[in-house]
Backbone as a chain_set.jsonl record, in Angstrom:
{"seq": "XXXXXXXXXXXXXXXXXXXXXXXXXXXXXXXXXXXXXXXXXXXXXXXXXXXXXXXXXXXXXXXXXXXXXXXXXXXXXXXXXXXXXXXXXXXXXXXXXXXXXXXXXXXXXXXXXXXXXXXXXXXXXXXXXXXXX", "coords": {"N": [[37.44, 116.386, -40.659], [36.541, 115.931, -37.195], [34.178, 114.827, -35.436], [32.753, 115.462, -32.631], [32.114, 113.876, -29.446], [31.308, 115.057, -25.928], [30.426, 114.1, -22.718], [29.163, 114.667, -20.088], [28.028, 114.788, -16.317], [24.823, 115.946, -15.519], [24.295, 119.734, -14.42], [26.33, 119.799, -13.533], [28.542, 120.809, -13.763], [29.871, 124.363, -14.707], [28.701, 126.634, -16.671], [30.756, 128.163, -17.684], [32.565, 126.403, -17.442], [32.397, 124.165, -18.896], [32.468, 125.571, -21.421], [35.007, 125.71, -21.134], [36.39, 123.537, -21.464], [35.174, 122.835, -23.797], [36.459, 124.421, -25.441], [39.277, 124.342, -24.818], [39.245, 121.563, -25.542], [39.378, 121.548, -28.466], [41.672, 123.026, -29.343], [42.806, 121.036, -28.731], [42.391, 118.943, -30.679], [42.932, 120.504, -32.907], [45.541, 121.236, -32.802], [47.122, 118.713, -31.829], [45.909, 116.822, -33.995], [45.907, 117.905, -35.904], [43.9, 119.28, -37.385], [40.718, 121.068, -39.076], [39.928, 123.739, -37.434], [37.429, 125.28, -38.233], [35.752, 123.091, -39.028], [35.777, 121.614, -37.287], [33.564, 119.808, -35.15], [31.628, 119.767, -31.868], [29.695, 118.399, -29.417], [27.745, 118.26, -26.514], [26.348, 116.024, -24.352], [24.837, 116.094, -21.846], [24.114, 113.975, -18.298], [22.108, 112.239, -16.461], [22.614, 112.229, -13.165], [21.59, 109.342, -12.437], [21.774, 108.126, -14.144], [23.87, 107.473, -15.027], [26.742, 104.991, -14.505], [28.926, 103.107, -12.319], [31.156, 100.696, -12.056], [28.756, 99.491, -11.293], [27.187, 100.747, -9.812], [25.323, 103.504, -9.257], [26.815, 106.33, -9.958], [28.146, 109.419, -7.399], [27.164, 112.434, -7.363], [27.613, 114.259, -5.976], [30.24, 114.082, -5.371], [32.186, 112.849, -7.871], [33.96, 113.561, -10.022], [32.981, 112.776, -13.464], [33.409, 111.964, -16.621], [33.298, 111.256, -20.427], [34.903, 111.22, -23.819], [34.666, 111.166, -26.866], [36.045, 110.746, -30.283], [35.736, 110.834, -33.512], [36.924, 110.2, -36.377], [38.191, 109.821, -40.161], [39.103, 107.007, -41.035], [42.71, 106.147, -41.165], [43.368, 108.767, -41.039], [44.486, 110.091, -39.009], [47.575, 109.538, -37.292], [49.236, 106.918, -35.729], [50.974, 108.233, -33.571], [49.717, 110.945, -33.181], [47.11, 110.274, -32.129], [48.047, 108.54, -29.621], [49.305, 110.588, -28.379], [46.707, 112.367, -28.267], [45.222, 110.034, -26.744], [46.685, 110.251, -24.204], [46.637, 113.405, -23.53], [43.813, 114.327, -23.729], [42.193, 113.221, -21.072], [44.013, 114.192, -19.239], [43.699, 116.834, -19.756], [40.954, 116.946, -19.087], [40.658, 116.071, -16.088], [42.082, 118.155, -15.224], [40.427, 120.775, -15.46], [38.138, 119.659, -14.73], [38.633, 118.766, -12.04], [38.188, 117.757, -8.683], [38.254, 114.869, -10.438], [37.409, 111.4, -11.475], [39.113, 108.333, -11.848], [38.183, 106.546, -13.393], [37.55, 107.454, -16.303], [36.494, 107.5, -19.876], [38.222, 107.655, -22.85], [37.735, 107.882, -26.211], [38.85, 107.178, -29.609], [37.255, 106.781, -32.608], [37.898, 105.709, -35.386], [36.527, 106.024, -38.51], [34.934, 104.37, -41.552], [35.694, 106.097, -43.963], [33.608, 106.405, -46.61], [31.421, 106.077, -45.382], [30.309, 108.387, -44.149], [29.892, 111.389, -43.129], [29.46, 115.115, -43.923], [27.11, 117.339, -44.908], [25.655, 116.514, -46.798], [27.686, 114.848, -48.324], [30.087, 112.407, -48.087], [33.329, 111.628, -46.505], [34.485, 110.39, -48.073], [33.868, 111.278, -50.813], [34.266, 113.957, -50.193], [37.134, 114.442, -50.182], [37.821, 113.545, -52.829], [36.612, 115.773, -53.833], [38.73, 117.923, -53.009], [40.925, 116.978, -54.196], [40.425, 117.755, -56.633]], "CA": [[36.354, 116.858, -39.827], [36.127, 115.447, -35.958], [33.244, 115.06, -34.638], [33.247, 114.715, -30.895], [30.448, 113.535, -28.289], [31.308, 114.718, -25.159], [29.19, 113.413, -22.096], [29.545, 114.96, -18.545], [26.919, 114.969, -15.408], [23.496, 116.962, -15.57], [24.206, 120.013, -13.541], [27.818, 119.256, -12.226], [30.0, 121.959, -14.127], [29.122, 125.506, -15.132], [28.293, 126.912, -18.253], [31.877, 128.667, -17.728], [33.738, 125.11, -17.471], [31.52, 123.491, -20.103], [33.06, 126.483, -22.167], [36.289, 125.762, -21.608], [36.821, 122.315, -22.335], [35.51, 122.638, -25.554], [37.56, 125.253, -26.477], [40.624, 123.643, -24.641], [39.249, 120.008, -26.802], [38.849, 122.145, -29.8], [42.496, 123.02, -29.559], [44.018, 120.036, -28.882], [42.354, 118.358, -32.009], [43.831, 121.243, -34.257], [47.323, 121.203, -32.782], [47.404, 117.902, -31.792], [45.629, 116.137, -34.982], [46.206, 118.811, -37.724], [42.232, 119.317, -37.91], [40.605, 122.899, -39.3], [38.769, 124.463, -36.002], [35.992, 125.368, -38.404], [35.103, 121.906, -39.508], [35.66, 120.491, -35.868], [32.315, 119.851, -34.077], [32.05, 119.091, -30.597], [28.176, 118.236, -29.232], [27.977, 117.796, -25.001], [25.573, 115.518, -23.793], [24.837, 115.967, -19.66], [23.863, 113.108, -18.361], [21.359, 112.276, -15.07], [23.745, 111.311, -12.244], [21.231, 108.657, -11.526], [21.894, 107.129, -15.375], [25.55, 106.799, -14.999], [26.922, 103.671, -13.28], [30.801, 102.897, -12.245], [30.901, 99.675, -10.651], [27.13, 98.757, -10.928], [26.741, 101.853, -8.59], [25.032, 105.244, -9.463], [27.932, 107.718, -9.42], [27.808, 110.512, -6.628], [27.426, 113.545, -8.323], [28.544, 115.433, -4.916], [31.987, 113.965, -5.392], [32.223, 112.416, -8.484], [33.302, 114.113, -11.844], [32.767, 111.264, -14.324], [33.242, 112.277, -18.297], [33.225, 110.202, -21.646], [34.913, 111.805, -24.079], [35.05, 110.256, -28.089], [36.111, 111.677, -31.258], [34.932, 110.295, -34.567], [37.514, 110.212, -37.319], [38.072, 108.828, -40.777], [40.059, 105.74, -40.562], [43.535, 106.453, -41.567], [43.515, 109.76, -41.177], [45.099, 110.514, -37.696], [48.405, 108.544, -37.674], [49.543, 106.842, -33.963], [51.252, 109.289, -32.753], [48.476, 111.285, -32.953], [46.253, 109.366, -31.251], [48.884, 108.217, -28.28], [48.886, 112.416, -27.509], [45.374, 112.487, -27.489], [45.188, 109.894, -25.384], [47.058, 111.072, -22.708], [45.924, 114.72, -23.191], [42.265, 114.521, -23.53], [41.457, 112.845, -19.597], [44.608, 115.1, -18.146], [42.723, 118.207, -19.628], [39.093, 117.041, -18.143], [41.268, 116.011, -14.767], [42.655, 119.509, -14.88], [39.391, 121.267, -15.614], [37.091, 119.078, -13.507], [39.287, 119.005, -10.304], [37.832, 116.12, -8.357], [37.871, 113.83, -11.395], [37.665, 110.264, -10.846], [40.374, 107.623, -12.884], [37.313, 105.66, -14.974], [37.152, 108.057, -17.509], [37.106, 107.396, -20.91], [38.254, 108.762, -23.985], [37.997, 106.644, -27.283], [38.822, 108.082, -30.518], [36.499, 106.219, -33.082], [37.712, 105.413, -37.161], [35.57, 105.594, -39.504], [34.589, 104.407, -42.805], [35.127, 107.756, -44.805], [32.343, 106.565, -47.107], [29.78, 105.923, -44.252], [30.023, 109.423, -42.724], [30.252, 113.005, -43.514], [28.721, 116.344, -43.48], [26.196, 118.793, -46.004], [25.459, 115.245, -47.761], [28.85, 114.265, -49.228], [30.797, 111.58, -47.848], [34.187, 111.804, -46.744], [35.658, 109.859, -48.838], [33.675, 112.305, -51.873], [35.499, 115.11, -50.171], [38.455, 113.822, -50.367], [38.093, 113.471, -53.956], [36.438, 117.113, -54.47], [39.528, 118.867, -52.5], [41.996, 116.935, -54.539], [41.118, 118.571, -58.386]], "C": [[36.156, 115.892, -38.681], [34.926, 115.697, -36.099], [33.444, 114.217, -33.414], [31.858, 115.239, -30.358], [31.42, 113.92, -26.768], [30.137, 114.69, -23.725], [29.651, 113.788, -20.965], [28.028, 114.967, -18.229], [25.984, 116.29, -15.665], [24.068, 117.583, -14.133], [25.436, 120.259, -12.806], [28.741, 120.385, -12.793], [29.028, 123.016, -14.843], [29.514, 125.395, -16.467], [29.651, 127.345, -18.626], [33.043, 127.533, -17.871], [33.591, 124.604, -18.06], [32.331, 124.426, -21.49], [34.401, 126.435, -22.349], [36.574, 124.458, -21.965], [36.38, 121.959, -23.52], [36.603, 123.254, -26.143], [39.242, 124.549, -25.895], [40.491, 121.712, -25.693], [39.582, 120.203, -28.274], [40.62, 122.751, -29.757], [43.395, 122.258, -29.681], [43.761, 118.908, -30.253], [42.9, 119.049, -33.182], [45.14, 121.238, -34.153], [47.693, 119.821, -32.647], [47.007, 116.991, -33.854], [45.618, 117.182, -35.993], [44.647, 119.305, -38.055], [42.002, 120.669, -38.409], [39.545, 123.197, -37.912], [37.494, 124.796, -36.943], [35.25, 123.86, -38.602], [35.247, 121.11, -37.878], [34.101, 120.672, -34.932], [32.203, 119.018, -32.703], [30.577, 119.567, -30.359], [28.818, 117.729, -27.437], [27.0, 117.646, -24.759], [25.913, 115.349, -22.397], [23.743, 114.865, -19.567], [23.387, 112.804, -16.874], [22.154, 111.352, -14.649], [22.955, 109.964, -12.071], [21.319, 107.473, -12.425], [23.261, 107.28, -15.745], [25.693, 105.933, -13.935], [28.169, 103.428, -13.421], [30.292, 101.649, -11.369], [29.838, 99.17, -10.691], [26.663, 100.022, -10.116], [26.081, 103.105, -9.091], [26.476, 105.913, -9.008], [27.085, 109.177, -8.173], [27.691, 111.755, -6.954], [27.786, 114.735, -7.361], [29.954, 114.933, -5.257], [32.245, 113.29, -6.346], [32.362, 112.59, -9.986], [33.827, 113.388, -12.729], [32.909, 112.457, -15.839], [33.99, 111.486, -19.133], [33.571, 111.782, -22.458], [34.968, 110.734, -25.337], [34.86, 111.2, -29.452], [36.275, 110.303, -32.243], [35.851, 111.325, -35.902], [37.427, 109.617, -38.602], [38.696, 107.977, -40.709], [41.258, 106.226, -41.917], [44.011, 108.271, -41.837], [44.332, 110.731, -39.892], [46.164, 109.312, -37.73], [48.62, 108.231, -35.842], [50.096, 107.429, -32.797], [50.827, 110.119, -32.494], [47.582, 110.862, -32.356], [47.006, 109.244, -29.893], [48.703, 109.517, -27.562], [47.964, 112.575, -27.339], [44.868, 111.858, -26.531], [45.625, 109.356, -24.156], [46.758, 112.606, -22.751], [44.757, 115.106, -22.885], [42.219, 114.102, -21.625], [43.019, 113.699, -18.869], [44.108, 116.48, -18.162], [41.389, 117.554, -18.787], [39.78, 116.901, -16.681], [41.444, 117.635, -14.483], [41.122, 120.687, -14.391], [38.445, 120.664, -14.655], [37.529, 118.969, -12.03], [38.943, 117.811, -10.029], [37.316, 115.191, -9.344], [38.661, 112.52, -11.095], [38.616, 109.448, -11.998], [39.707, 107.255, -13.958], [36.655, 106.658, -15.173], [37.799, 107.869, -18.621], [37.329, 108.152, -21.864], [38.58, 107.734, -25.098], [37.999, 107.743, -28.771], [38.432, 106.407, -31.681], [37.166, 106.156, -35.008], [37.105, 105.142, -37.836], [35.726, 105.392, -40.769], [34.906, 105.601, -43.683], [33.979, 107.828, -45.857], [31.631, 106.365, -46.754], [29.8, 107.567, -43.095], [30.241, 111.066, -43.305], [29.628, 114.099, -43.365], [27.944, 116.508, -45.298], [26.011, 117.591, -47.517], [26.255, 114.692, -48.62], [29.45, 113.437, -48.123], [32.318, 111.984, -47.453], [34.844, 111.687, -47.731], [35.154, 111.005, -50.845], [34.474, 113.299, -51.867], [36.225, 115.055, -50.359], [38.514, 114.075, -51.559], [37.83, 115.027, -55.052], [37.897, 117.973, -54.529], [40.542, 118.444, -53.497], [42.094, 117.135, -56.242], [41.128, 119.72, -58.456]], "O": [[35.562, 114.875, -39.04], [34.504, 116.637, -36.773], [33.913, 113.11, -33.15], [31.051, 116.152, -30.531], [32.261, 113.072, -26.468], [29.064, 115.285, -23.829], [30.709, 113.238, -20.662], [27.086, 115.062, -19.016], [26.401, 117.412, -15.952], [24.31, 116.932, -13.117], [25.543, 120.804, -11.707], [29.69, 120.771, -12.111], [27.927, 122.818, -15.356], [30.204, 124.63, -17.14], [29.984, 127.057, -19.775], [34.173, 127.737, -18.312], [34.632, 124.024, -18.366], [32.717, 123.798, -22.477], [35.004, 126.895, -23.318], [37.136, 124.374, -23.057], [36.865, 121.087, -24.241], [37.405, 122.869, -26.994], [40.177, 124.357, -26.673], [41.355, 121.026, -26.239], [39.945, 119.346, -29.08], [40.684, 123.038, -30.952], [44.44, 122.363, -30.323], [44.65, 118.212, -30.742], [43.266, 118.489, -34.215], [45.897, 121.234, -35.124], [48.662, 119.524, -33.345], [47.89, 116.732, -34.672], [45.105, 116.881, -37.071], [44.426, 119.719, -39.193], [42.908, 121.491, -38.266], [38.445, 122.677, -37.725], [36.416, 124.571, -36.391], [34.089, 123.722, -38.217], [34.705, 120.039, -37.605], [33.78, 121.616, -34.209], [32.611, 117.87, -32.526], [30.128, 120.629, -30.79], [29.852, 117.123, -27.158], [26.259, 118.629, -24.752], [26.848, 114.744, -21.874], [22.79, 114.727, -20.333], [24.204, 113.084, -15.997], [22.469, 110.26, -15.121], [23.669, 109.179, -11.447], [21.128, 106.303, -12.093], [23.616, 107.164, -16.918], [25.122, 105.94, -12.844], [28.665, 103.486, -14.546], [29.471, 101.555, -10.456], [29.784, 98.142, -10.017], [25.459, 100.046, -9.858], [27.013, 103.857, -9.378], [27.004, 105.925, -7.896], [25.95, 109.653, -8.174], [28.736, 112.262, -6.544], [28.146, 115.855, -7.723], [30.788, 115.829, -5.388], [32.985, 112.474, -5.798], [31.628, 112.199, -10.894], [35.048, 113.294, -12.855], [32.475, 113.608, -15.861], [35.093, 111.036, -18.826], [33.096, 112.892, -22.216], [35.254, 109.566, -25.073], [33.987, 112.033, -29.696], [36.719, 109.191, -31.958], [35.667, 112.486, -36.269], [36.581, 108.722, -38.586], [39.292, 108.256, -39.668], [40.996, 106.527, -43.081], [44.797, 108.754, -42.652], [44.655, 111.914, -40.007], [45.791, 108.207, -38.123], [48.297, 108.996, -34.934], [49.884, 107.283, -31.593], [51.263, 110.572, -31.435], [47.176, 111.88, -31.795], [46.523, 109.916, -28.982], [48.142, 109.647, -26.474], [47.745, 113.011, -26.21], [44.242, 112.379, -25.608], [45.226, 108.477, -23.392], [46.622, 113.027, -21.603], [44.483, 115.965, -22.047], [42.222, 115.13, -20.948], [42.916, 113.72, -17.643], [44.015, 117.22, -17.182], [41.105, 118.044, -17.694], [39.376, 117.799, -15.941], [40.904, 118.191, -13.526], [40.913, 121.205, -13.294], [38.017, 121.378, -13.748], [36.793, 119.085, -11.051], [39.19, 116.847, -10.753], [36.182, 114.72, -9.255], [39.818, 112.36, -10.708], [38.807, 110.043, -13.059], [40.088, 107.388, -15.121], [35.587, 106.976, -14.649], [39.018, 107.928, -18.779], [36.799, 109.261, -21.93], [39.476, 106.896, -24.996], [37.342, 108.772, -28.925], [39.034, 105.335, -31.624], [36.477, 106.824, -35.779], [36.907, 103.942, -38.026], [36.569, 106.081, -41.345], [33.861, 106.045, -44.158], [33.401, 108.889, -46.093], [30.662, 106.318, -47.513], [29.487, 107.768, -41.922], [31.158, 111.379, -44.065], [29.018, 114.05, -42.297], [28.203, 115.98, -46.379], [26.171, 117.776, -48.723], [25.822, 114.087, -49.601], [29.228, 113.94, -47.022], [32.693, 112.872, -48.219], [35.606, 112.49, -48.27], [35.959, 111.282, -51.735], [35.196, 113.694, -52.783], [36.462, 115.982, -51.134], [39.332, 114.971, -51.769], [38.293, 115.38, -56.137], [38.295, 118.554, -55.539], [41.232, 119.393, -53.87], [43.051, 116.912, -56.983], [41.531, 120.273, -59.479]]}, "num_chains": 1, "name": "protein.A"}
């Protein structure tokens, strides 16, 4: 189960482009990382151009499409070659999709604990142990 934060500008992309990069994120974690599309959650926080900073600077939000992207794994569960494709795919999809997108954007894919994290009050690392009797 991913869970992914991503974080673009208040205002700066439609509801129609917001729409597709989940569903284009939401594919590349199932083909790329093996994930199930139902268990993948993806949350998008927009973010006031005037509380992002590149440089020390307020970003321009006329010319400026800034996005944070981070996915929240268990640790050991995505192997490196997995990861290396994501990232270089994740910021060439938001490039693609955002058009004037600027270079400092990140994308961090996060390992976790599997017994500090999980869903519907079980733990990964519980699941883990349900799925496998």
């Amino acid at each position: 189960m991913p869970f992914v934060n991503v974080k673009l500008v208040k205002d700066q992309v439609s509801l129609e482009t917001k729409q597709k990069i989940l569903f284009e994120l939401t594919e590349l974690i199932v083909n790329v990382m093996n994930r199930e599309r139902s268990l993948t959650n993806i949350v998008v926080d927009e973010i006031d151009a005037t509380s992002w900073f590149l440089g020390g600077k307020a970003i321009n939000s006329e010319k400026d499409f800034v996005s944070f992207v981070n996915v929240k794994v268990s640790k050991g569960s995505t192997n490196s070659e997995e990861m290396a494709v994501m990232l270089k795919k994740v910021p060439e999809l938001m490039a693609n999709i955002l058009g004037n997108h600027i270079a400092e954007n990140y994308f961090i894919i996060d390992e976790l604990n599997p017994s500090a994290w999980g869903f519907d009050g079980i733990s990964m690392t519980e699941r883990s142990k349900l799925e496998d009797q």
